[in-house]
N, C-alpha and C positions, 0 to 999 in steps of 0.2 A: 558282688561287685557291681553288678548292675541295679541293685537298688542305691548305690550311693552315689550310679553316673543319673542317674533318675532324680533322684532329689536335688543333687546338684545344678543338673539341666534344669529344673522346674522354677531352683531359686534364682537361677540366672535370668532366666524367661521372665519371670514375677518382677524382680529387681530391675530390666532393662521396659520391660512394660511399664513400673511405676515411672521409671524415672522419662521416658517419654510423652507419661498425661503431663506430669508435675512441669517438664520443659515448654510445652505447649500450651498452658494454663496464662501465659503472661500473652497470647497470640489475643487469647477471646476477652480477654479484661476488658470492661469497659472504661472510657476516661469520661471526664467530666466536660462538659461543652465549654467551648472556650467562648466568652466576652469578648463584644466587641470595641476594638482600637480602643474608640472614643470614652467609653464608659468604662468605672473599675467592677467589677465582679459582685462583690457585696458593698454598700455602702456603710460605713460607718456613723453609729449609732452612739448619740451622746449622752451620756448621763450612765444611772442603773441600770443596767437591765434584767427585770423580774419575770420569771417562771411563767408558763399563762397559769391559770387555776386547773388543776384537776377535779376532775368528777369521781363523785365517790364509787363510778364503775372501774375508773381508773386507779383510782386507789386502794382497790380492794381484789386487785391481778396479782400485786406482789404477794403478799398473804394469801391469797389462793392458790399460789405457786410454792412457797414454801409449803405450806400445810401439805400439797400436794407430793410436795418431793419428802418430807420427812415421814407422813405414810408411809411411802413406796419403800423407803427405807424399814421402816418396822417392818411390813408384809413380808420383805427379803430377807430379814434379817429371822424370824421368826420360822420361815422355811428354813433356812438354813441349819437353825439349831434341831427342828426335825430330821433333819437328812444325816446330822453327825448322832442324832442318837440313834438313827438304825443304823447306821452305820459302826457304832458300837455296841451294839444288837447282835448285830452278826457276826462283828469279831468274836465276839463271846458265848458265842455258839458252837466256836472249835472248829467248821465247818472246812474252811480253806486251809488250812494246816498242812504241811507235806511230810513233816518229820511225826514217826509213831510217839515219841515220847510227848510230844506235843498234845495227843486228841483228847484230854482231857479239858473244859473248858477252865477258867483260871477262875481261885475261891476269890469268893468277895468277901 
């Protein structure tokens, strides 16, 4: 009984502490400086308006960033399939089993 006043109490704690940063979050925001009376904020800009040029260090962030994120994925993904085949290693070794009629490992 008193683990479930315990977890209870913990998620209450947890729950009334998020919801306290989250309430407070709109205190530290910063706002935009305000313009003055006389003048509008941005001025309006007539015609097209085109991109500046990127440099080819800048061009070659996105692509760096994919390639980078799609690795991390293989590398993750690659563990993964290691860990479910010991993982089926060891089921098939009988080991964990509770029931006797069970300790036989299963035929393949």
């Amino acid at each position: 009984m008193t683990t479930r006043r315990r977890s209870l109490g913990t998620g209450l704690l947890a729950f009334a502490l998020c919801a306290l940063v989250f309430s407070s979050a709109g205190l530290f925001s910063q706002e935009p400086p305000k313009a003055p009376a006389g003048k509008p904020a941005v001025e309006a800009v007539k015609g097209e308006v085109h991109p500046a040029p990127m440099s080819p260090k800048e061009r070659s962030r996105v692509t760096v960033f994919l390639a980078w994120t799609w690795l991390t994925l293989g590398v993750l993904l690659y563990l993964l399939t290691l860990k479910i085949r010991e993982a089926d290693r060891v089921y098939r070794t009988g080991l964990f089993r509770t029931t006797e009629a069970e300790k036989e490992p299963p035929k393949h």
